[in-house]
C-alpha positions in Angstrom: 12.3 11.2 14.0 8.8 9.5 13.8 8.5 6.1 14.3 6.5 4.3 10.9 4.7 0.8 11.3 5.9 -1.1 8.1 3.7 -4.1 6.3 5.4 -6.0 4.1 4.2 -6.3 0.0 2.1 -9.6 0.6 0.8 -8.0 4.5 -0.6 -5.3 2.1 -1.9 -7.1 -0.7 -4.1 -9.4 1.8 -5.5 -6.4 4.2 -6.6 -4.0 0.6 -7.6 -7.7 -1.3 -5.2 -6.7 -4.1 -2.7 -8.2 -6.5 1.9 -7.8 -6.2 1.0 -6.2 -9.5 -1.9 -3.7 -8.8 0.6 -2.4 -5.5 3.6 -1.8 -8.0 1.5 -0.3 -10.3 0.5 2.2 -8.3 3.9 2.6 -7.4 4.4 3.6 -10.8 1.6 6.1 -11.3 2.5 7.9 -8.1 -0.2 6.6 -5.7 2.1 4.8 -3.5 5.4 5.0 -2.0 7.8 2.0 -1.5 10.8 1.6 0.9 13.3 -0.3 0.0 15.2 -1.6 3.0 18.1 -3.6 1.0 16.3 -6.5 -0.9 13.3 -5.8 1.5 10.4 -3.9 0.7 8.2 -2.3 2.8 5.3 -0.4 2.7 3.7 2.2 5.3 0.8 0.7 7.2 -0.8 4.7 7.4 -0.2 5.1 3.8 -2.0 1.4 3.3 -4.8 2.2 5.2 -5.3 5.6 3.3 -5.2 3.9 0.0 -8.1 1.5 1.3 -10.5 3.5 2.7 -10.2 6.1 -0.6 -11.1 2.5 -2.6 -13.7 1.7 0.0 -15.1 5.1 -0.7 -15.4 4.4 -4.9 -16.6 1.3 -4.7 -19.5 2.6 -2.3 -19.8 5.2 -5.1 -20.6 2.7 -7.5 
């Protein structure tokens, strides 16, 4: 079974510079996926650091 490095929902808003809000929405639409450990959340760090550089990309787009 592979081994995942989580980041917490506030880890992930500081390292992408992003709102609780903007992460669960894109929950919501489907661009993110959330694990729910209990009452903990957590978030993939790889799937994080996907979601950044594909915004670091549009905004250099821009």
């Amino acid at each position: 079974m592979p081994e995942f490095d989580w980041m917490t929902i506030r880890e992930a808003c500081r390292y992408i510079k992003v709102s609780r809000s903007t992460l669960y929405n894109w929950e919501r639409a489907g661009k993110l996926c959330m694990y729910r450990f209990g009452r903990a959340v957590r978030i993939r760090r790889e799937d994080i650091h996907k979601l950044a550089s594909g915004r670091r990309s549009l905004e250099q787009h821009s």
